[in-house]
Structures are given as C-alpha cells and as structure tokens.
C-alpha positions as CSV (number, residue, x, y, z in Angstrom):
1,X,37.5,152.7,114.4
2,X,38.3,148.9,114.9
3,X,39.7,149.3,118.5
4,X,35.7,150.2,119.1
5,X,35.1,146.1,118.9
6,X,37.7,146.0,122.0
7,X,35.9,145.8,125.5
8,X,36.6,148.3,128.1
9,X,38.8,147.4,131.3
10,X,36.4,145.8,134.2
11,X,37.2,148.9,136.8
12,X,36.0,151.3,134.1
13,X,33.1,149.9,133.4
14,X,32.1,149.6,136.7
15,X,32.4,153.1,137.0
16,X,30.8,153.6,134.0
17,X,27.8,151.5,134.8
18,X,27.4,154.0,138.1
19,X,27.7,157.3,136.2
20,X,31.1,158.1,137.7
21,X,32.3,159.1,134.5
22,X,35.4,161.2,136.3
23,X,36.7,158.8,138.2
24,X,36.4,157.0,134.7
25,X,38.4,159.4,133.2
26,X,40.9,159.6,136.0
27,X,41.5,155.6,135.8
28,X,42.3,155.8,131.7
29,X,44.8,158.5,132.5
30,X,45.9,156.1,134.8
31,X,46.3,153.3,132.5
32,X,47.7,155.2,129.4
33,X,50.5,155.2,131.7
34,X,51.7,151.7,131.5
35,X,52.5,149.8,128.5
36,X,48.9,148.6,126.8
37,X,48.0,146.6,123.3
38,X,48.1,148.8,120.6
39,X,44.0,148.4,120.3
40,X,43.6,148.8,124.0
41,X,45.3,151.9,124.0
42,X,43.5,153.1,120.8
43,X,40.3,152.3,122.6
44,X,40.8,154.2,125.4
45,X,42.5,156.9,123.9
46,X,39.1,157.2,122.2
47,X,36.6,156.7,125.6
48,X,38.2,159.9,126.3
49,X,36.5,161.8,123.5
50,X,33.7,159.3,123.3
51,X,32.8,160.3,127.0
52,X,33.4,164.3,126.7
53,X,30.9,163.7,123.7
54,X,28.7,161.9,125.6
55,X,28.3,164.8,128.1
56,X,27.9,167.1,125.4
57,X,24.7,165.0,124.4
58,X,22.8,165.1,127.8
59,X,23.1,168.8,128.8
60,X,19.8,169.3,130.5
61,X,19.2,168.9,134.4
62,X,16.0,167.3,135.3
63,X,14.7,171.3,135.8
64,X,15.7,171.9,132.6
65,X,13.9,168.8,130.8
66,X,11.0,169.4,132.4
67,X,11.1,173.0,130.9
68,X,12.2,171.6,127.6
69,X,9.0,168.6,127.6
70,X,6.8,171.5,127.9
71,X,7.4,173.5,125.3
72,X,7.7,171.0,123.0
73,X,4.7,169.0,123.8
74,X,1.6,170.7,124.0
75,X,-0.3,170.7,127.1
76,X,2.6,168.8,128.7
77,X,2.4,168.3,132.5
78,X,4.7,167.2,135.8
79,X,2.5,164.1,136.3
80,X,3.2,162.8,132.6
81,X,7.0,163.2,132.8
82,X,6.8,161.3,136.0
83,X,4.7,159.2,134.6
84,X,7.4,158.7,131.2
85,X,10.1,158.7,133.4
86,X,9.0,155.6,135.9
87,X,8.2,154.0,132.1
88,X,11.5,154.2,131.2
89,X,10.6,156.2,128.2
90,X,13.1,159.3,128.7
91,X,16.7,159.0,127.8
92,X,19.1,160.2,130.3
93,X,21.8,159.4,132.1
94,X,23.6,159.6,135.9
95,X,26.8,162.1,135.3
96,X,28.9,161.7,138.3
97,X,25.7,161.9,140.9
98,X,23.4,164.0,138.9
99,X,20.5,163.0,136.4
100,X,21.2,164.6,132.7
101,X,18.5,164.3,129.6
102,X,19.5,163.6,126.0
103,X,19.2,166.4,123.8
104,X,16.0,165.6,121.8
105,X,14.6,163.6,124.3
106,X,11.2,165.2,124.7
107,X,11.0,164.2,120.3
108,X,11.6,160.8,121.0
109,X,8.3,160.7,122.9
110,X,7.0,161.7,120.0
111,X,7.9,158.9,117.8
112,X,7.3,156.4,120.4
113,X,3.7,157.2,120.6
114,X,1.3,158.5,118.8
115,X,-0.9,160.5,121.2
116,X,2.2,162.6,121.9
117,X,3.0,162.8,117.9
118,X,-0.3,164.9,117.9
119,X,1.2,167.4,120.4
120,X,4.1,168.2,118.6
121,X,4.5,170.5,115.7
122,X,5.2,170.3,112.9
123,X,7.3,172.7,110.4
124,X,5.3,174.0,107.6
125,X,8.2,173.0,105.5
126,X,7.9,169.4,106.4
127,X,4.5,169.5,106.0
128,X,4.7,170.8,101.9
129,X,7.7,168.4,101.6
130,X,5.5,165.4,102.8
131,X,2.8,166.3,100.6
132,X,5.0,166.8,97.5
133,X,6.6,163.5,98.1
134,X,3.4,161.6,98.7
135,X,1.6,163.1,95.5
136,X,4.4,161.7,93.5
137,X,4.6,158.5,95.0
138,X,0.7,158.2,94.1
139,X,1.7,159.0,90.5
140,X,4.4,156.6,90.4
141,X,2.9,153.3,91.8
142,X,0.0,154.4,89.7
143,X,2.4,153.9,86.7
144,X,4.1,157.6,85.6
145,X,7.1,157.4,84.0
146,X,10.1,158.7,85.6
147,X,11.4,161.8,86.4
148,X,14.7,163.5,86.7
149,X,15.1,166.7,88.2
150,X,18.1,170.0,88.1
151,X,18.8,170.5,91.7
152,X,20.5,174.1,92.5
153,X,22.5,173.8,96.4
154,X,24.4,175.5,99.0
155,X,26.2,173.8,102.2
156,X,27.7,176.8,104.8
157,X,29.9,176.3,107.7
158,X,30.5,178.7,110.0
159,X,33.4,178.0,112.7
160,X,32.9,179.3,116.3
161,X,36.5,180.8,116.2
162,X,36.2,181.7,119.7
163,X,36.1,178.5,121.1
164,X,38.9,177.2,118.3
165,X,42.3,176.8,119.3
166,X,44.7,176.7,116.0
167,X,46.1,179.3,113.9
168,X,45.2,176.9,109.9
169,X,41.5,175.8,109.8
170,X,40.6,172.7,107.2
171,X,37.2,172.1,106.3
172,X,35.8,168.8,104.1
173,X,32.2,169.6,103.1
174,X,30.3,167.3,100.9
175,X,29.4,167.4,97.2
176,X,27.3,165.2,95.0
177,X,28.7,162.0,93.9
178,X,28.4,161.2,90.3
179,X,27.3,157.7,90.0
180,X,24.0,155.7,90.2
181,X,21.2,158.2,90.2
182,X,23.6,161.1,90.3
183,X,24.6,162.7,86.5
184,X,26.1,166.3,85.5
185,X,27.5,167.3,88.5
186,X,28.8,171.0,88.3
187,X,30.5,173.3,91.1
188,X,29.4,176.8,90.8
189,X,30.7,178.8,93.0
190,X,33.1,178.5,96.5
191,X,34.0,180.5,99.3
192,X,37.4,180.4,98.3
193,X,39.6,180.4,95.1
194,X,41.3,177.8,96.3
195,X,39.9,174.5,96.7
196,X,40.4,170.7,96.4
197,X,38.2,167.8,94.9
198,X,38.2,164.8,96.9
199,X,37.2,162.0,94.9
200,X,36.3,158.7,97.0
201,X,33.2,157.4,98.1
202,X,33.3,160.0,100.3
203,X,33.1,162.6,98.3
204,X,34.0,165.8,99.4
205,X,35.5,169.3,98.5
206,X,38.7,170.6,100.7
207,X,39.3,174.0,102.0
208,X,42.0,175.5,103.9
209,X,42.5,179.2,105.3
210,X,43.6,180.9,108.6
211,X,41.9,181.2,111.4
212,X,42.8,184.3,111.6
213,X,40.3,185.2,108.8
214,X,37.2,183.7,110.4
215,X,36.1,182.7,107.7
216,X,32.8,181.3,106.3
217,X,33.2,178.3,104.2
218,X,30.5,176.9,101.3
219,X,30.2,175.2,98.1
220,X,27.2,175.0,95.4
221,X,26.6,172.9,93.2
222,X,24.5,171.8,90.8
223,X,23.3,168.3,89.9
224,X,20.5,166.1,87.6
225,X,19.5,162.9,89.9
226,X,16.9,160.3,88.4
227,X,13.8,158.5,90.3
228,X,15.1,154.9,90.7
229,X,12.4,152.8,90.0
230,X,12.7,148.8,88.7
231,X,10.5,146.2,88.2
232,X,11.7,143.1,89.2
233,X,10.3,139.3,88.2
234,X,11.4,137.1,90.8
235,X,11.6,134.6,88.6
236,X,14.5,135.8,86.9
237,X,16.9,136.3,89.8
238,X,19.5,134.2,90.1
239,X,22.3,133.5,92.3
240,X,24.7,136.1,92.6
241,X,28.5,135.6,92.0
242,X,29.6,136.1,95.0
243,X,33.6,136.9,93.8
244,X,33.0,140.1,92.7
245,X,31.0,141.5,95.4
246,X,33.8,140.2,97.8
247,X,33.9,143.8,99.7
248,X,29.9,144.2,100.0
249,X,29.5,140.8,101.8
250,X,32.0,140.6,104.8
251,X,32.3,142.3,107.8
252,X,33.5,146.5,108.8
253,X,34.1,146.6,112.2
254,X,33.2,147.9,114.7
255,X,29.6,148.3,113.1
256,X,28.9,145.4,110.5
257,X,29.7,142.4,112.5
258,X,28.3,139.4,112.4
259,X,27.3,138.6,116.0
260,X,25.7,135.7,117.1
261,X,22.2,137.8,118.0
262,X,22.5,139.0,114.3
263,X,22.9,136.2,112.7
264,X,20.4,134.0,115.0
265,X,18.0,136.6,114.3
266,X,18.6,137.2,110.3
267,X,18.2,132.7,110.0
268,X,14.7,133.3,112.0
269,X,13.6,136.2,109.2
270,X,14.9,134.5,106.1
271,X,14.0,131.0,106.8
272,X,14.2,128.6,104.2
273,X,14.1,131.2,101.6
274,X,16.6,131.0,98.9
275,X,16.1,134.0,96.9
276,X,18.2,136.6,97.5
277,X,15.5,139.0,96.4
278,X,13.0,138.0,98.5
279,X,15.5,137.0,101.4
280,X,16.0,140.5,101.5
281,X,12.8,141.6,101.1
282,X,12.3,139.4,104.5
283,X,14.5,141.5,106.2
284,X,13.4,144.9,104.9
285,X,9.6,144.2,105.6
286,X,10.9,143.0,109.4
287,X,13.1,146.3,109.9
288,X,9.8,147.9,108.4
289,X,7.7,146.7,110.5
290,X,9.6,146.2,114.0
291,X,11.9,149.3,114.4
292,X,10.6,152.3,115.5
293,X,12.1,155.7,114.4
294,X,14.0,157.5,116.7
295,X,16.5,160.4,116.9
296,X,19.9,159.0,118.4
297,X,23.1,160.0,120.0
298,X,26.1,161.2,117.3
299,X,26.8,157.8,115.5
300,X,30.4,158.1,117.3
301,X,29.4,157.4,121.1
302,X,28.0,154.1,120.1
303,X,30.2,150.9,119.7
304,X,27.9,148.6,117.6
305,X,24.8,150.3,116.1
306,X,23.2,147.6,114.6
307,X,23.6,145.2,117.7
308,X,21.9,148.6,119.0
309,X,19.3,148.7,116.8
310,X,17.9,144.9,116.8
311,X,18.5,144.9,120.5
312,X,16.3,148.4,121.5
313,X,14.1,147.9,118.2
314,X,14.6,151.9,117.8
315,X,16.6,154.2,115.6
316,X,17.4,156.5,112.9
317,X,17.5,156.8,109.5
318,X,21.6,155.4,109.1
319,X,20.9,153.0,112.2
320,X,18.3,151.2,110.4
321,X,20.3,151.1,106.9
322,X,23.4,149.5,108.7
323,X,20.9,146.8,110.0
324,X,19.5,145.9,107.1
325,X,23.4,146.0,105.5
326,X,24.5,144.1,108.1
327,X,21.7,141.2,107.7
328,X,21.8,141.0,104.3
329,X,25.8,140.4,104.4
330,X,24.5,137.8,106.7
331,X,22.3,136.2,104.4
332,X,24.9,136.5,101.6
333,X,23.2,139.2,99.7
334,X,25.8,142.2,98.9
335,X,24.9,146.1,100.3
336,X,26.1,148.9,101.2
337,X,25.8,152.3,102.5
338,X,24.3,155.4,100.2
339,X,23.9,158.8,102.1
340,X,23.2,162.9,101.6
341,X,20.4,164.4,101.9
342,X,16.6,164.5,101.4
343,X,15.5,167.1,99.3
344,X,13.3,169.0,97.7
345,X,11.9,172.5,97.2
346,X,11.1,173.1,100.9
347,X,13.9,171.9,102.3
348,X,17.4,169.6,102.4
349,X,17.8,167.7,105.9
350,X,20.5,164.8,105.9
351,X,19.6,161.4,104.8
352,X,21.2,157.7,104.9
353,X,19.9,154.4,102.8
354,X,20.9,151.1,101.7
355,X,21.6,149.6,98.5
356,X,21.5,145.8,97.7
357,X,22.7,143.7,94.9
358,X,20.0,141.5,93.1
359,X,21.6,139.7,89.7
360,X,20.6,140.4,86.7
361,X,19.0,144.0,87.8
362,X,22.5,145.2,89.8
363,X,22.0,147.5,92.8
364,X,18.6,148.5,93.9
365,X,17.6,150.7,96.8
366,X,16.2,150.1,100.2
367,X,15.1,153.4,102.6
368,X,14.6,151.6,106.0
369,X,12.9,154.8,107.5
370,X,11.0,156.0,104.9
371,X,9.4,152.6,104.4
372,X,9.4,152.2,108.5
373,X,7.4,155.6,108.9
374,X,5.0,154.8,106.5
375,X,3.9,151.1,107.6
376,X,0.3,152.0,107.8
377,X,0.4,153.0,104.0
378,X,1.3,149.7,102.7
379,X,1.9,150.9,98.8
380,X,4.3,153.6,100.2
381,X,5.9,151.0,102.6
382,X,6.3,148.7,99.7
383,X,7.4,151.3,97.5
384,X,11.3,151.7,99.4
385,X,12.1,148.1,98.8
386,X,13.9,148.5,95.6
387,X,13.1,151.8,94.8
388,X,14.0,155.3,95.2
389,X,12.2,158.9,95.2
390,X,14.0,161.5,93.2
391,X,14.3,163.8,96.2
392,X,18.4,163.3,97.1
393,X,21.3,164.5,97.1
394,X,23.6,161.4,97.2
395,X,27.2,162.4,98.2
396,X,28.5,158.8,100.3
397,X,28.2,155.5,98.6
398,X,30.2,153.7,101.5
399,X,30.3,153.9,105.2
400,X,33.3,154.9,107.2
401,X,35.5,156.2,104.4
402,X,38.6,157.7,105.2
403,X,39.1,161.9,105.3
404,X,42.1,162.9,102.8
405,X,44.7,165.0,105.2
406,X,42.3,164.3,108.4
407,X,44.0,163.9,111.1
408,X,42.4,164.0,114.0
409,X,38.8,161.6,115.3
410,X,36.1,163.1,112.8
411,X,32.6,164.3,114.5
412,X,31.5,161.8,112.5
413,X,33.6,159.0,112.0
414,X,31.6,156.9,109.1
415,X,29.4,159.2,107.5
416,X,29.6,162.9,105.9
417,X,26.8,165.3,105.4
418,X,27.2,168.5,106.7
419,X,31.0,168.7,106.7
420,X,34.1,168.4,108.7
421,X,36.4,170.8,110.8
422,X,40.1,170.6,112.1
423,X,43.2,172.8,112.8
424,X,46.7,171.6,113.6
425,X,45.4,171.5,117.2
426,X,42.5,169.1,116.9
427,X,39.3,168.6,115.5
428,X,36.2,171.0,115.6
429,X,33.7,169.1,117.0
430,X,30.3,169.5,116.2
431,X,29.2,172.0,118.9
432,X,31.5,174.2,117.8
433,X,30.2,175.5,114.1
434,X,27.0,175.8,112.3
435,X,26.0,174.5,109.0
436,X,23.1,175.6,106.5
437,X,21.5,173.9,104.2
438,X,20.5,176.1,101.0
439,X,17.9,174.8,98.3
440,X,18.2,177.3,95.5
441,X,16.3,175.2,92.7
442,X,14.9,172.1,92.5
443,X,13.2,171.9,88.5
444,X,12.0,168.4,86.8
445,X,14.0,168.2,84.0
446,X,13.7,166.2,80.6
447,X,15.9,163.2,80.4
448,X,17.8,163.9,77.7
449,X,19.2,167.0,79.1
C-alpha cells in the first residue's frame, strides 16, 4: 500500500474536490491507457476501488439522514440537523451533484457532544460490559493481584453468494496469537476438515471450499490471556538500544510517516524530556486528552491516518494507536501495533492498541481510546498507559501484514479482525458477507493452569 504516499494527478483531483467522482473515474481509465510509473499506476489502479468504497460508505440521501438522525437520536428534529449541518458537524459528501451521509454519521454526533450522548442508547450488553470492566479496574489500581482468565470463542462468516462472482471461495479469519498476554491457545472445532494455520503476526486460520456449497465458515478456539499490569520506577529506565528495535522505530508507509506536522507537533509534546518513559507518557496523555473518539470510514479509503488524526483531532480506536506509534517512532521510542477484540462475558467487538518499548521492563501497553473515553476518570485514564485489562482477544501484533495466498486488495488492508474473503475473481468486500462474533465462556482462571 506504498503507492498510497503517491499524489493523485491535478485533473483528478480537481474533480474530486467537486464531487465528480465519474468523470474521475472516466479520466483514470483514461490514463491507465498510456504508459505510467509503476507507483502511479498502482495508485490509480487502487482510486478505483478506493472510490467505489467510498460510495459504499455514504449511502444515505439527505431524506434518508434525516430519517436515520431521528431514530437514533431521541427527540431529534429538522431545525437541529440544520442547525449540525451549517456547523459542519455531519459527514457527508457531494457524489456527482447529490449530497450523500456517512454511514454512522448520526453516532458521531454522539461522541462529539455530550448533550446528544444522552439521547442515544445504549445496548444493555455495553452497559454490563462497562460495569464489569470498571469494577475491576477499581480492584486493580486498588492493589489486587492479577488475573488470568479461559476464554471459550466463535468467529462466523457468512458469504452473500448471490452477489459473488467465482466458482473457489478462500476465507482468512483470525485466531489468537500466542505471545505477550496470550498462552494455551487451542482450536476446537472448524467449519471444515480441512484447514490451514497461518502463522505471522497476522495470525490467521485458511479455508477454502466451492462456492457452489455456500458455505458458512467459523473457527473456535480457546485461549488463557493475563491482565498486563507493571509498575514502573522511572528512575530505572534507561536508554534503549536502539539496534535491535531497528523495525519498531522507522517508518511503514503510507501510514507511519514522519511528516513535517508530525514531527513539529511530537518536538512541541515531548520537549526537553529525555526519558523515553515519560516522553511517551507526553504523548499518550496529549492523544488522551486532545482526540476525540469517533467512528471512521474503512481504514482503506484513507491515505495517511495519522496525518488524519492530529489534523481533525478525531478518531477511532486503531486511528489513535497509529498516532501514538507514529510519534513515539518520532521520538525514538520503539511501538507497534496489537489488535483483536474487546471482550468479555457480554460481548466481543473488535479492538486495536499500541505497545511501546521501555528498557529494562520490555513492551508495555498503551489503549489510546480507552484511556481517551475515560479522561474525566483520571485513575482509569492513567491506568492504559502501560497497562492492560484482561478483556482481549489479541490476534495482530503488527500492522499491515501480508495475507498468505491473498491476492486481490484486502477489505482491510493493515488490520484483521473479523476475516477476509476472495475467489479467483476478486475479493469479497465487506458489504458482501456477515460475521458474528460468539462469546461461549469467559472464566477467571488460576495462574498456574
């Protein structure tokens, strides 16, 4: 996904920039024509999909959004979305003439103030989960010991097979990782016999069948995961050796780059400070403290998401982890990407983190959102720098990993967590299966088990 970094040829901007997104599309047809740079070509090549995706993202006419605001929002009116809309508060785009609304735009309001947070409900689920979580973080800062925990999964996909063109369907779905917090990992049961373990930092576990079957396709598994909690003395950090850490500090196009806003704006956080612990600590509290949570676009429409991030002061939970990565490589600190899901008893939803390296205490953890969406509960806030809740499923422990046997642009190109899709034809894109996310146990365990 490098060619990302290349810009986009003036005329199609321009277009672009008007919402003529088909007279876009006719212009790179155009181009693909003549003989291009390999990297131009790749990046147009992609705008194709990246703009069809787009689209995909803002189905709903300004009718329909209106609808949509209502029944989200409670007591919502006309005059309000006016009123949001002159603001600049609702995401939507010009398609070709017409004004289109981003999916979970009418959330967003949500997040962005709190007098519309109030009007939006919440799932009972979410509700217990929150509870649960907060009661244990009370018993940890309060000085319990830690816990590990048995956790009992299922991940489904279903394919829409008809709206798939292909006659072999291959499906990646993930699996926990068995490293940091992650121990005893066991597969128990598959939708089919026949199945491949994909062991990278990705990991993942391979299917293949015909479409012809329509089949369903699931794995689950069973892991132990351990609260990550350290206590460091600042006093006894010391520098880092940087030469074997080499891959954790420099850039990953086209998201970790070190642009001149980023690295202008990590030397204004970090100062003078010279430990890398509390260097980034500086960074965490201002991500903590600054960015707002917000649901975004599929992480492949976007060309630099932490440039994105820093720039709109808004995001999710991976947006916010690939800022703080990003600064931190910045400031010379090694990170890196950790991902899956949340999860507990209630519920599993997907999840992305940070880690950070702090010698002597090796890794540590950093949850940008969770610490962001608790800034007016100082201990919880404080609690994500450097340490972690036991309620994960941890199956990426690096970003934009490659697919074994993928061929075609994944629906996610840098992350997985609910799965990927392809036939010989092209890849299933996201709008074009389901997945389900199954909590069959979740049991604290003893440690030595």
């Amino acid at each position: 996904m490098k060619f990302l970094s290349v810009g986009l040829p003036e005329d199609v901007q321009r277009e672009l920039f008007l919402g003529n997104i088909g007279k876009a599309l006719q212009l790179i047809e155009k181009k693909l024509t003549s003989p291009l740079p390999k990297l131009l070509k790749e990046r147009l090549l992609y705008e194709k999909e990246r703009l069809n995706r787009l689209i995909l993202d803002y189905p709903y006419s300004i009718k329909d959004a209106k609808k949509i605001a209502k029944k989200t929002i409670k007591g919502f009116s006309e005059l309000e979305f006016e009123q949001l809309l002159n603001n600049g508060d609702l995401d939507y785009i010009i398609i070709d003439g017409n004004m289109y609304f981003e999916k979970r735009f009418a959330f967003n309001i949500g997040f962005k103030y709190d007098e519309y947070k109030k009007r939006i409900k919440t799932d009972e689920k979410v509700l217990k989960g929150r509870e649960l979580l907060h009661n244990r973080l009370d018993k940890i800062i309060n000085g319990d010991k830690n816990k590990s925990y048995k956790v009992k999964a299922r991940i489904t996909v279903t394919p829409d097979y008809e709206n798939i063109m292909g006659e072999k369907i291959k499906v990646w779905l993930p699996i926990p990782h068995e490293s940091f917090q992650i121990s005893n990992v066991k597969i128990l049961d598959t939708s089919h016999e026949k199945f491949t373990i994909l062991n990278s930092q990705q990991r993942t576990i391979y299917f293949e069948d015909e479409t012809t079957n329509k089949s369903s396709f699931y794995v689950e598994f069973e892991y132990k995961i351990s609260e990550w909690i350290d206590n460091i003395d600042i006093n006894k950090v010391t520098e880092i050796n940087f030469s074997n850490y080499k891959e954790f500090l420099v850039e990953k196009p086209p998201h970790i780059l070190f642009t001149h806003y980023l690295k202008n704006l990590t030397e204004e956080i970090v100062g003078n400070e010279k430990n890398p612990y509390l260097k980034a600590k500086l960074i965490y509290d201002w991500i903590t403290l600054n960015i707002k949570y917000s649901y975004v676009k599929p992480y492949g429409i976007y060309e630099n998401i932490p440039q994105f991030v820093a720039t709109n002061l808004k995001g999710d939970c991976g947006f916010q982890a690939l800022l703080f990565i990003t600064m931190c490589r910045i400031a010379r600190i090694p990170s890196r990407w950790q991902s899956g899901w949340y999860i507990n008893k209630y519920f599993a939803s997907p999840h992305d983190w940070a880690l950070f390296y702090i010698e002597p205490y090796g890794w540590l953890p950093a949850d940008l959102s969770f610490g962001g969406a608790r800034r007016n509960i100082p201990k919880y806030r404080k609690f994500y720098f450097g340490n972690l809740d036991g309620f994960r499923m941890v199956a990426n422990n690096d970003f934009m990993v490659r697919l074994k046997n993928k061929k075609y642009y994944r629906s996610d190109p840098y992350d997985n967590q609910v799965g990927e899709l392809e036939t010989e034809l092209g890849n299933i894109y996201s709008d074009k299966y389901t997945y389900k996310i199954k909590v069959i146990s979740f049991e604290e365990v003893d440690d030595n088990e």
